[in-house]
C-alpha positions in Angstrom: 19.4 -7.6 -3.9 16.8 -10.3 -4.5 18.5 -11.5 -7.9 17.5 -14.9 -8.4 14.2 -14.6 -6.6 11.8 -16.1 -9.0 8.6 -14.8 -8.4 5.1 -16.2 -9.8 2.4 -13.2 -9.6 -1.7 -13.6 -9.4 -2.5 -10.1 -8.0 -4.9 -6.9 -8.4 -5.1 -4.0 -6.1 -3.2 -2.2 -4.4 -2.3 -4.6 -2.1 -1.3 -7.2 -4.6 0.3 -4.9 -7.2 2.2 -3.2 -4.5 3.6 -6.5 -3.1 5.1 -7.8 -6.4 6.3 -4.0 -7.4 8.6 -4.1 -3.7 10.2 -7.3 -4.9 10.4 -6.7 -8.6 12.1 -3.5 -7.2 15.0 -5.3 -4.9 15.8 -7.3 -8.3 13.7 -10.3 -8.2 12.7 -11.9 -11.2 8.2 -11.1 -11.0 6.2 -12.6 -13.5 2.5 -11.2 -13.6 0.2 -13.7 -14.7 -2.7 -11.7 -16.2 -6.1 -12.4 -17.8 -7.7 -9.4 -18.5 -6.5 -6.4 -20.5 -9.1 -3.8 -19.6 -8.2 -5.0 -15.7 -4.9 -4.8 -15.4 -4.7 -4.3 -11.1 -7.5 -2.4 -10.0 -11.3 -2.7 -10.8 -13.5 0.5 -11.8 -10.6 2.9 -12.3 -10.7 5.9 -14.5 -7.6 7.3 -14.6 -5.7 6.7 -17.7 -2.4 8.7 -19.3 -2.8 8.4 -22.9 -5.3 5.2 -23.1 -3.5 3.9 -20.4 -4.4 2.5 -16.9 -2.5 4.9 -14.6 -2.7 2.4 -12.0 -0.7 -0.4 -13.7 1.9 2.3 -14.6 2.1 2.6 -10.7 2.4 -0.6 -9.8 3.9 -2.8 -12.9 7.7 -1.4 -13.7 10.7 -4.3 -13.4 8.1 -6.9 -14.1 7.1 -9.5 -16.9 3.3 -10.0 -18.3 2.3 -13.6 -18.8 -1.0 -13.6 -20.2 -3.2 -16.4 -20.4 -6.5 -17.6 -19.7 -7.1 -19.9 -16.6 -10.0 -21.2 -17.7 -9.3 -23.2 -20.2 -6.6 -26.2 -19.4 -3.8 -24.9 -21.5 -3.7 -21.8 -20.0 -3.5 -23.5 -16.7 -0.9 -25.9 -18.1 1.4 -23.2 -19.1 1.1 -21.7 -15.2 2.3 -25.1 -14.1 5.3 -25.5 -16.4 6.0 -21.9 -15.3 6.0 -23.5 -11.7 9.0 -25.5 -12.4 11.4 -22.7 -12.6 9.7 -19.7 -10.4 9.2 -21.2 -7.1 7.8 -18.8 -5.3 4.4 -17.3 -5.6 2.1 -14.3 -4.5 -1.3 -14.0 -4.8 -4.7 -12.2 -3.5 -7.3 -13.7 -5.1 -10.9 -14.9 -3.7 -10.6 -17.6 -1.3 -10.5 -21.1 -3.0 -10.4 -18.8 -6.5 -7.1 -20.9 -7.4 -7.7 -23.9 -5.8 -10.7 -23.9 -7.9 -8.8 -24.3 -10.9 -6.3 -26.8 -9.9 -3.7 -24.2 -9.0 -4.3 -23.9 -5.1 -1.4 -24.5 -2.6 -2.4 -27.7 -1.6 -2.8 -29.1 -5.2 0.7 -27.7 -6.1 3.1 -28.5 -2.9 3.0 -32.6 -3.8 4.7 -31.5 -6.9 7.0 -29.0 -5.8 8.1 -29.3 -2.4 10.1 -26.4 -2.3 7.4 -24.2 -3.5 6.8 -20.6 -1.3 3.3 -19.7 -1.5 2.3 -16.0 -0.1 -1.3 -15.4 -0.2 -3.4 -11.9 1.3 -7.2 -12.1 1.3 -9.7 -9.6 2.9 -10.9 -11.3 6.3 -8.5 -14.1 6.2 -9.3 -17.4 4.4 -11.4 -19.0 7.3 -13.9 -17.5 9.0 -17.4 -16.0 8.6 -16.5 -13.1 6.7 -14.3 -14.9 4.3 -14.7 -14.3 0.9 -15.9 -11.1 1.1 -14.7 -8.2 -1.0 -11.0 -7.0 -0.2 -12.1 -3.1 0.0 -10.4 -0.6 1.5 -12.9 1.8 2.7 -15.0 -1.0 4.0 -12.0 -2.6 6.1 -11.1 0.7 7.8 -14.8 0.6 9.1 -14.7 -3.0 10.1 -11.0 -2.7 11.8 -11.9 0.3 14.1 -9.3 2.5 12.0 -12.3 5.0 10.6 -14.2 5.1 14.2 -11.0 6.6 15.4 -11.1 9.5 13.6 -13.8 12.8 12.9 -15.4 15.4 15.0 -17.8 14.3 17.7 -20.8 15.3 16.1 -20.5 14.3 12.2 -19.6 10.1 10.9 -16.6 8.7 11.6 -14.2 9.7 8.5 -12.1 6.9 7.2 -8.5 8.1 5.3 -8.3 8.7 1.9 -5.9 6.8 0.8 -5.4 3.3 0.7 -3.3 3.1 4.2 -4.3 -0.7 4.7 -3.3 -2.1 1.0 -0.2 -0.3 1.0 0.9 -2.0 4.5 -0.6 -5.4 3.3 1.7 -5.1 0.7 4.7 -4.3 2.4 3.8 -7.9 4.9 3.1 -9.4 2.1 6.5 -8.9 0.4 8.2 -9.3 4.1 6.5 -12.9 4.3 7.7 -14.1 1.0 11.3 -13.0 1.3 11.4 -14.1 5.2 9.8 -17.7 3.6 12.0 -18.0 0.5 14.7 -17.5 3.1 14.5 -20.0 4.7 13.0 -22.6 2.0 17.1 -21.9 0.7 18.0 -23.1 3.9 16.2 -25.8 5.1 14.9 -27.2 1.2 11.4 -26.6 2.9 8.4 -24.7 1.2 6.1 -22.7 3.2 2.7 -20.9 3.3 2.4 -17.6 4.5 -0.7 -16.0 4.4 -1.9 -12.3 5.5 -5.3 -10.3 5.6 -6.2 -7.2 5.2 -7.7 -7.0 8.6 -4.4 -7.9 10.1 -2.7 -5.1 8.6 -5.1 -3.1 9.5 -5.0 -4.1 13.5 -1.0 -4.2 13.2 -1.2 -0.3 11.6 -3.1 0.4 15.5 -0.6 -1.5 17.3 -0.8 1.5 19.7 -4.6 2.1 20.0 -5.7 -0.8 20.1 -3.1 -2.1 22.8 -4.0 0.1 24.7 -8.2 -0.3 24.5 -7.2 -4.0 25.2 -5.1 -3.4 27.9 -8.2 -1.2 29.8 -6.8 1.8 28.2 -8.9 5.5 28.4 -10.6 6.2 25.3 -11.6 9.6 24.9 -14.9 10.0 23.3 -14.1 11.8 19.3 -14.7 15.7 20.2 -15.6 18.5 17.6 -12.7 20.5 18.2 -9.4 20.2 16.1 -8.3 16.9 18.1 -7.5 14.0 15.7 -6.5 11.6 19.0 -8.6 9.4 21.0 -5.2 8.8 23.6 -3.1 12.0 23.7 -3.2 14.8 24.8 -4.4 18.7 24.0 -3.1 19.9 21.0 -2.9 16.8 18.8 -4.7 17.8 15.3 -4.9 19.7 12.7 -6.4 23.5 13.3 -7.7 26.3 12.0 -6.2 29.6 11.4 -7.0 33.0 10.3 -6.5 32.1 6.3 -6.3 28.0 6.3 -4.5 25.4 8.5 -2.1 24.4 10.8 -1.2 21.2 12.7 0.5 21.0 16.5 0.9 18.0 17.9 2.2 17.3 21.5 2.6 20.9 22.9 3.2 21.5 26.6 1.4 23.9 28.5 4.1 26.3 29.4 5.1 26.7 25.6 1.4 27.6 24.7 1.1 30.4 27.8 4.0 32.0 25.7 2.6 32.3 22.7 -1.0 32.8 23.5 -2.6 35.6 24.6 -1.5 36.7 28.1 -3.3 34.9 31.2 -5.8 32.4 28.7 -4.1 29.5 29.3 -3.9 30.4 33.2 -7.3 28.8 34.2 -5.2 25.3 32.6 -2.2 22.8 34.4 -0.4 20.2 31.9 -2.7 17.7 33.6 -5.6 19.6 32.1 -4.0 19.3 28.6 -5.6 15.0 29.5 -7.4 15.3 32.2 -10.1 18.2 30.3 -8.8 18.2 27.0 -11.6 19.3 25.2 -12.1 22.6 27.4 -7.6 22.8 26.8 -8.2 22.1 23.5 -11.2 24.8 22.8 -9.1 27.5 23.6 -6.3 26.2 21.3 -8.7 26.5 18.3 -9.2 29.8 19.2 -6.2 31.3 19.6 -4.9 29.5 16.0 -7.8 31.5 14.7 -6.0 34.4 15.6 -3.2 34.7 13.1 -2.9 33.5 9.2 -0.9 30.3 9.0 2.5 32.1 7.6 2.4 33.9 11.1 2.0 31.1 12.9 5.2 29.5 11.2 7.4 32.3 11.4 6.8 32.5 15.3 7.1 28.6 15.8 10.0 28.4 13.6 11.9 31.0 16.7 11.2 28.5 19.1 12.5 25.3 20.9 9.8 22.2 21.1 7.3 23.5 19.1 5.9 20.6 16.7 4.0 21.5 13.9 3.5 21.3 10.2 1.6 22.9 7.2 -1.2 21.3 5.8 -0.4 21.1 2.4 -2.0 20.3 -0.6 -0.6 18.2 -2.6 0.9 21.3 -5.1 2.4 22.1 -2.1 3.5 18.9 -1.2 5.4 18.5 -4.4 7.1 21.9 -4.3 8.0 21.2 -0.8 11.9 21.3 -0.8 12.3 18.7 1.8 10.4 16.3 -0.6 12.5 17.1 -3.3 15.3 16.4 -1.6 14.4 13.2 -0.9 14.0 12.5 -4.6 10.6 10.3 -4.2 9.9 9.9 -8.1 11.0 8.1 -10.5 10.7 9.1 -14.5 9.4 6.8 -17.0 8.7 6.9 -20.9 6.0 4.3 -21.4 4.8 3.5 -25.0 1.7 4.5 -25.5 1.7 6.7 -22.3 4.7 8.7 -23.4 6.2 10.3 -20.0 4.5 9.2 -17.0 6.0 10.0 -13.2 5.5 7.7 -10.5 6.4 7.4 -7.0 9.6 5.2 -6.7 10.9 2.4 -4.2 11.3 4.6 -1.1 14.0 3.3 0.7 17.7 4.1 -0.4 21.0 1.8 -0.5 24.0 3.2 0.0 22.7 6.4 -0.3 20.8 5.7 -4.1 17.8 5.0 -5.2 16.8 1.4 -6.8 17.3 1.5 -10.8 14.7 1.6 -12.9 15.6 -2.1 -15.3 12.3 -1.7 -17.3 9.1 -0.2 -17.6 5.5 -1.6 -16.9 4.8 -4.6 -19.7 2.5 -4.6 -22.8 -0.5 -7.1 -21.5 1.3 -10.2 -22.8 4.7 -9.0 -23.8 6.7 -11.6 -22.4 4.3 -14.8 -23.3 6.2 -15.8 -26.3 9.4 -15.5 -24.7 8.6 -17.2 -21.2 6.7 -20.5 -22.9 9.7 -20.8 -24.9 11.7 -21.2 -22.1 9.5 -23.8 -20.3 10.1 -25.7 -23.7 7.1 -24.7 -25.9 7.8 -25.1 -29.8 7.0 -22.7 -32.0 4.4 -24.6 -33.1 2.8 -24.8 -29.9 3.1 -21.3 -29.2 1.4 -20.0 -32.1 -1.8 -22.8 -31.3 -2.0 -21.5 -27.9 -2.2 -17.7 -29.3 -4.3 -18.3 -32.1 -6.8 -20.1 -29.7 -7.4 -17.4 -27.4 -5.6 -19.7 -24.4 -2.7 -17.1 -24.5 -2.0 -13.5 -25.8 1.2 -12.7 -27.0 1.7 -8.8 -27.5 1.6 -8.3 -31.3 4.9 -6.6 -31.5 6.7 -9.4 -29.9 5.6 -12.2 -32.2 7.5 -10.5 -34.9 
């Protein structure tokens, strides 16, 4: 779909990675320009199949590893002369990190005025809080997003798992094909840049238009509500053996199935209006029965919203997940058989083929300078000076 896209790639995280793996994915042409072997994404991870970095197996399939150091001028060199064939470039490094080493936006553009250069930073790259680290945890505290969330009486609790990143990811990707788009049209380059505290406000679209509009906020409460705007039942719930979740259930539909008369004292208004007191006597009557009994009676009636909680053993036995065919197969050297979560939209009712598994840290050096017009000669004084790595079975 994006054959022909060429793509230039500084990135790490999730946000990053992620972004380059979407277009890499639709058939664009991604070339990750990488420095450090032990670092290939995400700092301080653990997780490794094998030796290797779980998260670059996530994150690095249908793409091409350039490595070379930026801190010495043929390394940088070598970037530029990449430049003149892929036109387009993402990146989330530090503010100024590039620009720094002669490869910023501004620097670049004189020489290539078609260039499309997509950039995500933390705060934004302006600002007082620019700069700062790009954390995940730390921007759903700053953005509101973990003060929405957690009982009444305990510390907000953030989400645990990278919500933000993933969405910056999927702007950043949007921005750089919406960009390259119309750089084919006009001849015109662009820069689009993205935060991850504007993903973060555009995931609240909802809440936060509506606090800024004078909406009702409804203080957190310790019962089973996981909503600051709706109303009673909206959360996730205990039963007799576990957990349940109901969301959006109306009054009349409750009186049914609880016991007789306890939701009499209550109107639908209430379920708003006194939500807490509504949504007290919810939590108790889900007490009442295990979790399978709660399903079996739900599943026998009309409007009733609700879901397991399940683990994520669960999750993958689920047969509506299987269905859906999420993951995608790979055998990795080194790693040997590693399953990943693939591109999740379908076309024409298939998933995206896989053209090529995450890259040995350098594997396509050799082959890339060559076609920027390197000699052989050259080559081989890049590698053996440390300004490049060429993956040892490729200089065979």
């Amino acid at each position: 779909m994006l054959e022909g896209m060429k793509v230039l790639s500084f990135v790490h995280g999730l946000y990053g990675c992620g972004a380059s793996q979407i277009l890499a994915d639709l058939g664009a042409d991604v070339v990750r320009v990488e420095w450090d072997p032990e670092n290939r994404g995400r700092p301080g991870s653990d997780y490794r199949k094998n030796g290797e970095g779980i998260f670059f197996l996530l994150t690095g399939r249908n793409q091409k590893s350039f490595a070379a150091d930026l801190s010495r001028p043929g390394g940088r060199a070598a970037v530029v002369r990449l430049l003149e064939e892929y036109d387009t470039v993402i990146e989330n490094c530090p503010p100024g990190f590039l620009a720094g080493l002669g490869l910023g936006y501004e620097t670049l553009r004189t020489r290539f005025p078609r260039l499309v250069w997509c950039s995500c930073t933390a705060y934004g790259n302006g600002g007082p809080r620019a700069g700062e680290v790009d954390d995940e945890l730390l921007m759903q505290a700053a953005s509101g997003l973990a003060w929405l969330n957690g009982p009444g009486s305990k510390p907000p609790v953030p989400a645990g798992a990278a919500l933000i990143e993933q969405h910056a990811a999927s702007l950043l990707a949007l921005g750089l094909v919406a960009a390259a788009r119309d750089r084919d049209r006009t001849g015109r380059g662009h820069l689009v840049e993205t935060n991850l505290l504007l993903a973060s406000l555009d995931m609240q679209i909802e809440t936060v238009g509506y606090y800024s509009n004078g909406g009702r906020f409804i203080p957190r409460v310790d019962t089973g509500l996981s909503t600051r705007i709706h109303q009673s039942p909206y959360g996730v719930y205990h039963t007799a053996d576990g957990y349940i979740t109901v969301s959006l259930t109306h009054h009349d539909r409750l009186s049914q199935i609880f016991t007789p008369g306890v939701m009499d004292r209550f109107t639908e208004r209430d379920a708003m209006e006194n939500r807490e007191e509504f949504d007290k006597v919810v939590c108790e009557e889900l007490k009442k029965r295990t979790t399978a009994e709660w399903i079996a009676l739900f599943d026998t009636l009309k409007d009733m919203w609700y879901s397991p909680v399940n683990e994520y053993e669960q999750m993958l036995r689920d047969e509506q997940v299987i269905y859906n065919r999420p993951f995608l197969q790979m055998q990795v050297p080194e790693a040997g058989k590693v399953q990943v979560l693939g591109h999740p939209n379908r076309y024409d009712g298939e998933n995206l083929p896989l053209r090529s598994t995450p890259p040995a840290f350098g594997e396509d050096t050799g082959t890339l300078l060559r076609r920027c017009g390197y000699t052989e000669e050259e080559i081989e004084a890049l590698d053996r000076t440390g300004t490049v790595q060429i993956h040892q079975e490729k200089k065979e």
